[in-house]
C-alpha positions as CSV (number, residue, x, y, z in Angstrom):
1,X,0.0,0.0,0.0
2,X,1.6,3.2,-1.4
3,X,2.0,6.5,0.7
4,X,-0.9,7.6,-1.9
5,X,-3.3,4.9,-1.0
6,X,-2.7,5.9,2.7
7,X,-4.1,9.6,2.2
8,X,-7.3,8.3,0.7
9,X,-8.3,5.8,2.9
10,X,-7.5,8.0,6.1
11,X,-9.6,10.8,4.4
12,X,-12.3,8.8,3.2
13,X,-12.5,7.0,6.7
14,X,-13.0,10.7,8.7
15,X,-15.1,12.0,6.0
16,X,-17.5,9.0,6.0
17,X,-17.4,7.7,9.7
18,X,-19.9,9.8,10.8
19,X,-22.3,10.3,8.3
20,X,-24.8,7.7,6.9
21,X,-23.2,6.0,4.4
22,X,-21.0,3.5,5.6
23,X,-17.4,4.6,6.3
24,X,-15.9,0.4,6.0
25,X,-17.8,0.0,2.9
26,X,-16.6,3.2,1.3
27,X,-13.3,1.7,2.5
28,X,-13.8,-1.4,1.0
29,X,-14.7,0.0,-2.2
30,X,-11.8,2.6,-2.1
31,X,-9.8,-0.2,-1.9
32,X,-11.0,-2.0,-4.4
33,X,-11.3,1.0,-6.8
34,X,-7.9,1.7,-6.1
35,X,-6.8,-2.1,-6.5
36,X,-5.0,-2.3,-2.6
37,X,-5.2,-6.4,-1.9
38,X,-7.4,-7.1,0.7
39,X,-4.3,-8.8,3.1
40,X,-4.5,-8.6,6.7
41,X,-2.6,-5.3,7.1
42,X,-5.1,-4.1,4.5
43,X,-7.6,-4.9,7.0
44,X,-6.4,-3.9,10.0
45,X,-5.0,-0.4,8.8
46,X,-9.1,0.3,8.0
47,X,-10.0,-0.6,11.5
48,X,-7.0,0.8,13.2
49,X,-7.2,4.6,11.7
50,X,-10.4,4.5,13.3
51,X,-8.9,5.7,16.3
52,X,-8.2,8.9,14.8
53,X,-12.3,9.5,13.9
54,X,-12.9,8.6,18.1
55,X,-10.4,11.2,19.3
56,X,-12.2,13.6,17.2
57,X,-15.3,12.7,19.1
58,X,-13.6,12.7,22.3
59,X,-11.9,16.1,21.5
60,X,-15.6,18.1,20.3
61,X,-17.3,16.7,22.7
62,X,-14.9,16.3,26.3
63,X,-17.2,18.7,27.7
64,X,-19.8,16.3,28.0
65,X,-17.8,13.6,29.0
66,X,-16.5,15.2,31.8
67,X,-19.5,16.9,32.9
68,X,-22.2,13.8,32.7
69,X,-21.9,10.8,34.7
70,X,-25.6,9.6,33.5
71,X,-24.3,9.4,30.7
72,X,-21.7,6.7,30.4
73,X,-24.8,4.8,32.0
74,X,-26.4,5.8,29.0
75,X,-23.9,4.5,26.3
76,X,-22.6,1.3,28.3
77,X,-26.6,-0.2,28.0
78,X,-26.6,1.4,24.4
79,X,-23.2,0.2,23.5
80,X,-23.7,-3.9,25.0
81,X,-25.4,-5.0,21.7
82,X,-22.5,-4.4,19.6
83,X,-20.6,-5.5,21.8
84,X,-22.1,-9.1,22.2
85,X,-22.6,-9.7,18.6
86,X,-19.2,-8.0,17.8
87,X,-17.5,-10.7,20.2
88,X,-18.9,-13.8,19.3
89,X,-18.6,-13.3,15.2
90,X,-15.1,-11.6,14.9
91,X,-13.7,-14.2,12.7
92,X,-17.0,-14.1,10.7
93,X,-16.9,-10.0,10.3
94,X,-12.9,-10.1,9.8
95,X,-12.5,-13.2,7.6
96,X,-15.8,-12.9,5.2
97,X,-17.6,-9.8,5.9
98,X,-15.0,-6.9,6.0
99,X,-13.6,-8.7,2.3
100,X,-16.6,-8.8,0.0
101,X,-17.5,-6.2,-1.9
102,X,-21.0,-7.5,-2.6
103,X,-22.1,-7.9,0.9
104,X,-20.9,-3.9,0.5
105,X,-23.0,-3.1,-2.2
106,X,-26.1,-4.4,-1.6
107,X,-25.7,-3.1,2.2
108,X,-25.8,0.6,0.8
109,X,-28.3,-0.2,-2.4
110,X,-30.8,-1.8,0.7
111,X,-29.6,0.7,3.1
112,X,-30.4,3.4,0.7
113,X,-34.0,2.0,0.2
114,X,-34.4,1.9,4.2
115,X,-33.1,5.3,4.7
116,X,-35.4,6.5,1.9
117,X,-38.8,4.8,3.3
118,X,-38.2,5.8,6.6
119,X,-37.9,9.7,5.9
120,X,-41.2,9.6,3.7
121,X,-43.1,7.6,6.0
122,X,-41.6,8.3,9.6
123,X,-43.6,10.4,11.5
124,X,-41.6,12.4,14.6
125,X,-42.8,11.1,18.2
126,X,-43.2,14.0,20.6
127,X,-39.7,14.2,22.7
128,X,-39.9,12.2,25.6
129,X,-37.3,10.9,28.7
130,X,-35.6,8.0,27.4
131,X,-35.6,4.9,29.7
132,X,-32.2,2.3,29.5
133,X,-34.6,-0.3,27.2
134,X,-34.9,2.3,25.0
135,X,-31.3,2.4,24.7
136,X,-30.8,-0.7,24.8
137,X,-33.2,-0.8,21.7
138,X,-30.6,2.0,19.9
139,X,-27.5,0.0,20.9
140,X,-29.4,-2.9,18.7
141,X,-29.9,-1.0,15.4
142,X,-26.3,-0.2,16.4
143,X,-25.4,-3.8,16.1
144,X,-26.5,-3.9,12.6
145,X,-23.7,-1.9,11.9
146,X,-21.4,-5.1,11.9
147,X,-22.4,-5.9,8.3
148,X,-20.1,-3.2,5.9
149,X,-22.2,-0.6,4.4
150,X,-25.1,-0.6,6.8
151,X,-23.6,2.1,8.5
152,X,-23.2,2.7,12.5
153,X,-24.1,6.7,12.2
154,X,-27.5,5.6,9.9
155,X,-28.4,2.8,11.9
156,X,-27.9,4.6,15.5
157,X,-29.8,7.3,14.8
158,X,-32.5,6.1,12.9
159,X,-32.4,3.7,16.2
160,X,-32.6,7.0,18.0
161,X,-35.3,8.3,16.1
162,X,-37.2,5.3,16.2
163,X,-37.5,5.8,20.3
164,X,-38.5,9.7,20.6
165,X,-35.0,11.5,20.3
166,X,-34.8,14.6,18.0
167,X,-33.0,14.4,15.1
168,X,-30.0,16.8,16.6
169,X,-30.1,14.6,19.4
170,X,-30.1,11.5,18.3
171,X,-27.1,12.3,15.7
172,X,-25.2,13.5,18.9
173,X,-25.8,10.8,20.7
174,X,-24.6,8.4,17.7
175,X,-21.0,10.4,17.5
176,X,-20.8,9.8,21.4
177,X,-21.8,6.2,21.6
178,X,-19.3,5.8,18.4
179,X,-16.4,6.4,21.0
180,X,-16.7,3.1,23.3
181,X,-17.8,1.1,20.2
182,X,-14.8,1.9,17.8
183,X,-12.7,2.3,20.8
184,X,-13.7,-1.4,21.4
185,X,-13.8,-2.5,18.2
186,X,-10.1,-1.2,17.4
187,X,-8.5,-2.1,20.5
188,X,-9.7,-6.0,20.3
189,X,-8.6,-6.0,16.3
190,X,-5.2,-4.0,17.5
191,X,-4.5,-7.1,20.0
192,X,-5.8,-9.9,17.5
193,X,-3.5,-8.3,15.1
194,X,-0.5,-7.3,16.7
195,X,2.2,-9.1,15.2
196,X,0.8,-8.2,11.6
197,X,0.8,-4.3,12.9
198,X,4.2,-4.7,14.6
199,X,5.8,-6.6,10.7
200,X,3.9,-3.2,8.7
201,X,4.2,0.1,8.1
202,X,4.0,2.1,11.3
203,X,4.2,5.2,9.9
204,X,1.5,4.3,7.4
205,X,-1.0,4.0,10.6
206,X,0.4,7.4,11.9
207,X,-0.4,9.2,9.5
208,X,-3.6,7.6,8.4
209,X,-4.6,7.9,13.0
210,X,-4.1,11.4,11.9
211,X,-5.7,12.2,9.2
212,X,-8.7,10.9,10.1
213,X,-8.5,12.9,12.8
214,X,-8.5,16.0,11.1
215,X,-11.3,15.1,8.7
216,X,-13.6,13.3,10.9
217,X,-14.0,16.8,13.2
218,X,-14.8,18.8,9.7
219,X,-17.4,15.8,8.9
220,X,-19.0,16.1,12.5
221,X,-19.5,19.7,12.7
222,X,-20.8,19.6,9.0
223,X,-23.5,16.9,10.0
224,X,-24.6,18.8,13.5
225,X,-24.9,21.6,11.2
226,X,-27.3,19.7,8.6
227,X,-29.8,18.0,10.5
228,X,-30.6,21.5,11.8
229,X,-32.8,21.7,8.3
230,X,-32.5,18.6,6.0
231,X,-33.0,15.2,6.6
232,X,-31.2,12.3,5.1
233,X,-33.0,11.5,2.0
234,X,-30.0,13.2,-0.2
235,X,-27.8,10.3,2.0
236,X,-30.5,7.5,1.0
237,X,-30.2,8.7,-3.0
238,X,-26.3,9.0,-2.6
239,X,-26.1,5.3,-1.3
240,X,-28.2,3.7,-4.2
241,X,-26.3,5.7,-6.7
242,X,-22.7,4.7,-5.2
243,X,-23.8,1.5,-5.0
244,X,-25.1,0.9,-9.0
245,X,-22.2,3.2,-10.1
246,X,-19.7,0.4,-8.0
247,X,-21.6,-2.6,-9.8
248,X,-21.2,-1.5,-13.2
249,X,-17.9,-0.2,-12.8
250,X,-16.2,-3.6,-11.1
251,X,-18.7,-6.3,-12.4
């Protein structure tokens, strides 16, 4: 993977993470586009610069961290789900799903379709005190998320959404609980995959931890900023058009 290669992933990974579209399937595709093998350094790198798109979270939003004990209560019950299903089908997720590029594309043709119908026909509750089942419930659209191209941010606060939250709300709440998921998610692929980190490129991960950084705080604000007015049909037609565009161009 060439210095180049590095630069796109890590800005398509901060751009994407937090919006609705799938950030590991635009990686995967990427990827694929860019014809980067799909080894296990391949695969880890995608995971690993994740770390850069959590400190952004942590770095936006510390005052809330530090401020709210409710609500690590809050994104522990939310966060269990993932966690579970994460735990038990890690060889399944790393070894099959996190490789195919159809399980990709019809994750964001489908997803598309989902986010599409649920904008025309959802129909906002009145806000109302959320209790930790209804969290719970969140943290399972969440686990959804395991499949590439469903997309955590779409699936969390649809999830959100679903139980009473505002929009605002419930997209804030999807960049915090992002923090312990990733966090968790990255840290057990770190230590499964240490000795293939520890024979790479180092410096490719720095940079790429970086990078995604830096982009994944401009994609944040952007999206805080756009669910003030919009909704996400433009992200529901933007996934069904990536995903025929990425059929016809590698079929």
């Amino acid at each position: 993977m060439s210095l180049v290669h590095v630069f796109i992933l890590s800005i398509v990974e901060g751009v994407t993470e937090f919006l609705p579209i799938s950030s590991t399937g635009h990686l995967i595709l990427a990827s694929r586009l860019l014809g980067i093998s799909a080894t296990d350094f391949t695969k880890t790198f995608e995971i690993a610069i994740q770390l850069g798109a959590i400190m952004a979270v942590v770095v936006l939003y510390f005052k809330k961290f530090s401020q709210s004990f409710s609500l690590y209560k809050k994104l522990f019950v939310a966060f269990l789900p993932t966690a579970i299903v994460g735990f038990f089908l890690y060889p399944f997720i790393k070894g099959y799903l996190l490789g195919s590029s159809q399980v990709v594309v019809w994750s964001l043709f489908l997803g598309g379709i989902a986010i599409i119908l649920f904008e025309k026909y959802h129909k906002p509750f009145k806000p109302r005190p959320l209790t930790i089942r209804h969290y719970f419930l969140i943290g399972v659209f969440q686990s959804l998320s395991v499949i590439p191209g469903v997309s955590r941010a779409a699936a969390t606060i649809i999830g959100g959404l679903l139980t009473g939250l505002k929009r605002e709300t419930a997209t804030e709440f999807s960049f915090l609980l992002a923090v312990p998921t990733m966090f968790a998610a990255t840290t057990l692929d770190i230590y499964k995959s240490r000795q293939i980190l520890m024979s790479g490129d180092l410096l490719s991960l720095l940079i790429g931890t970086f990078l995604s950084f830096v982009f994944a705080m401009l994609a944040v604000k952007f999206l805080i900023g756009y669910v003030k007015k919009h909704n996400f049909m433009t992200f529901g037609i933007y996934r069904i058009i990536l995903a025929i565009a990425f059929w016809v161009l590698v079929r």
